[in-house]
N, C-alpha and C positions, 0 to 999 in steps of 0.2 A: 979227219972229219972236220975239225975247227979252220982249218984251207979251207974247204968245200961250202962250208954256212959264210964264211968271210967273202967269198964269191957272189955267192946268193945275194947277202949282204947287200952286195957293192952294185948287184940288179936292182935292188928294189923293188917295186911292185912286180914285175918279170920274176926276181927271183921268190919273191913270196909263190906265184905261179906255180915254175918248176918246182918247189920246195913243198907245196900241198899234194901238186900232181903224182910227186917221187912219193908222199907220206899216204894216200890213196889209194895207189896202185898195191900192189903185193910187195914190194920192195922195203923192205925195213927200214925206214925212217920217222921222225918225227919233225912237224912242222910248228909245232907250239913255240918253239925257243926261236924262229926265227920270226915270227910272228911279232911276239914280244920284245926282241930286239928294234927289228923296226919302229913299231908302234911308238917304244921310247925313245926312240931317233928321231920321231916330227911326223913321221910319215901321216898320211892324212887314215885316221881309223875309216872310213865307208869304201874308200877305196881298197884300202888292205882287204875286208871283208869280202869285197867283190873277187879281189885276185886269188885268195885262198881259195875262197867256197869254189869258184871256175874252177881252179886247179885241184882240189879234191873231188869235187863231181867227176873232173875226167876220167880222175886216176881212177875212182871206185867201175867208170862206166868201161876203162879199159879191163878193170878185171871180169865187169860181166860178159864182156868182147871175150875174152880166154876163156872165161866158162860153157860160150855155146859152142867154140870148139868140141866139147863133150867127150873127149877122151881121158877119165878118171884118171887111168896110168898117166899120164903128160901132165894132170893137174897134182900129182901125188913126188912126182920124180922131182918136178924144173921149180914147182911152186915150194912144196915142201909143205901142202897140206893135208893132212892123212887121209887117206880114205874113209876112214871111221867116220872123221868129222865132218866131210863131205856130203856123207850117208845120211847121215844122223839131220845133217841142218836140212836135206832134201825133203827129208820127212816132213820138217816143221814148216819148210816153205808149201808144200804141197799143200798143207792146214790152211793157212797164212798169203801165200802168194807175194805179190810183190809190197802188199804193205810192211814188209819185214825191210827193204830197205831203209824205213826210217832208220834203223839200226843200224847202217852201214857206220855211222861215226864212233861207233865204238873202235879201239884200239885193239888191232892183230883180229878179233871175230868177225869184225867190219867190211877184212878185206873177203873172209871165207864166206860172208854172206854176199858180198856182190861177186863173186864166183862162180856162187850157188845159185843165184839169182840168174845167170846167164846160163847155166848149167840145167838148170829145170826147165826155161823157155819161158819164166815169167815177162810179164808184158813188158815191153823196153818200154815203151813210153812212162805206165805210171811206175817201174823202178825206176827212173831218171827221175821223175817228179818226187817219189817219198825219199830218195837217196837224198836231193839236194835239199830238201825239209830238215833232214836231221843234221846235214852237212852243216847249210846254213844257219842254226839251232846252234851247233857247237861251235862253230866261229865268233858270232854274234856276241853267245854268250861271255865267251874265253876273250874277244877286246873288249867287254865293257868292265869284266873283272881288272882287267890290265889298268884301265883307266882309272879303276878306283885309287890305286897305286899312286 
């Protein structure tokens, strides 16, 4: 794994990119420590911000892409998220709708609500727009903490 981030690294603004996009999507990663690496490397923080937030909108918008697929067994097997939980958030989206993506920047529930988000047919448009609000929101946040450093 420390190959892999040393890679990314060595991209820079690109690898911040793949590194939000990979931390995003369903795929188990975290893109904070690459972030912050950077950042203290020189990298310019507005552009970082840009590259992240692009690359975790995608990745959240690829998991909505797999949720309209809408076969629970295929999101329960390959993803590895329960059905229960699938159930359970469909519920609260149906309350809710797509302003639940604000939420998608949470860590690992993030990824199960833009899943779900594409699983129940909420509107793509305003999930792209509340996904990248909260996206945005935790990026933002998380370099300026950096910079207080």
């Amino acid at each position: 794994m420390a190959s892999f981030l040393s890679l990314l690294e060595s991209w820079g603004y690109w690898g911040m990119l793949v590194a939000a996009f990979i931390a995003g999507s369903v795929f188990p990663f975290s893109s904070e420590a690459l972030l912050t690496a950077l950042h203290l490397s020189g990298l310019e923080p507005v552009r970082l911000f840009c590259f992240a937030t692009v690359g975790n909108v995608a990745g959240s918008m690829f998991n909505y892409g797999v949720g309209t697929l809408g076969r629970i067994e295929w999101i329960e097997t390959y993803l590895h998220v329960p059905r229960e939980k699938v159930e359970r958030t469909a519920l609260w989206m149906h309350r809710y709708g797509a302003w639940t993506g604000i939420l998608c920047f949470l860590p690992i529930l993030g990824s199960v609500i833009a899943v779900t988000l594409g699983f129940t047919r909420a509107n793509p448009w305003l999930s792209l727009l509340t996904i990248s609000i909260g996206k945005a929101t935790r990026y933002a946040l998380l370099i300026f903490a950096i910079s207080l450093l």
